[in-house]
C-alpha positions, 0 to 999 in steps of 0.5 A: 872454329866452327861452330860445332867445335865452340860448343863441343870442344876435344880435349887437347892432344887428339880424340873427344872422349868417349862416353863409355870403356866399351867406345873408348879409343885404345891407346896408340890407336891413329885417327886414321885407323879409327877412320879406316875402321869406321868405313868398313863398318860403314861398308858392313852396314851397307851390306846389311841394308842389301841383305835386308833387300834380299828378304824383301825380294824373298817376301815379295816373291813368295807371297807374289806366287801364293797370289799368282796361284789364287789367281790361277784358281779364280780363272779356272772357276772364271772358265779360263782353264787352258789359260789357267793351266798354262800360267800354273805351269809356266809360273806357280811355283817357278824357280827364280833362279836357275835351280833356285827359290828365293830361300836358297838364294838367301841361304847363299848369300848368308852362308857365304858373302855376309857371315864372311864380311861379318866375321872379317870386320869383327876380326879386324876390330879385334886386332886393331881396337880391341873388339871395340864398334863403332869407335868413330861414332862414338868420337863424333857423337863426343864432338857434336853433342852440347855437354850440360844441355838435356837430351845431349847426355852422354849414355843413359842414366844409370838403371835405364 
């Protein structure tokens, strides 16, 4: 026995309970479904921290051509007009993509590829657990955290 286990141990017979109805394992539900199910949520998470990228990609893109365009200005006044003119036009206000601005590439990747992960992992927890998230993070926290000790509580005291 570890030691995470002597200070934190499961009830015989199976899963740690939960600290709430809403993290609560459903009946007849496996470790190994609560564990698949964990990892396509964990997949999910993933995909929302890649999108995240993607709006730091449009952000960054923007505000990089709002500031190739004041650049351009500073060489015309500079006397770098030709320059200027070329760069404004090969570049401010560019596509990133073919057809493309980053807006309509989030808009893509939103409206298709993350809304349908989103409602599949919704609705494979809806089939198998009852709608419930984050089951094996619930389960873990049961096991790691030291009952009785302060700042290891299960949920929040009530009217927090």
């Amino acid at each position: 026995m570890n030691i995470r286990e002597q200070h934190s141990p499961s009830p015989v017979g199976g899963a740690p309970p939960s600290p709430d109805e809403a993290h609560r394992r459903p009946a007849g539900v496996s470790d190994d479904l609560v564990d698949a199910i964990g990892k396509v949520s964990e997949a999910l998470e993933w995909v929302e921290r890649a999108r995240g990228r993607l709006y730091d990609f449009h952000q960054m893109l923007g505000r990089a051509d709002l500031l190739l365009g004041e650049a351009v200005d500073a060489l015309a006044d500079a006397g770098a007009a030709a320059q200027a003119d070329r760069l404004d036009r090969a570049i401010v206000g560019r596509n990133v993509l073919e057809g493309r601005w980053t807006f309509q590439i989030m808009e893509e990747f939103d409206d298709g590829y993350w809304s349908d992960f989103r409602r599949e992992e919704q609705r494979l927890r809806d089939e198998l657990v009852g709608g419930k998230r984050h089951l094996f993070e619930s389960e873990m926290k049961e096991r790691r955290r030291s009952r009785g000790r302060p700042d290891h509580e299960a949920r929040p005291a009530a009217g927090s």
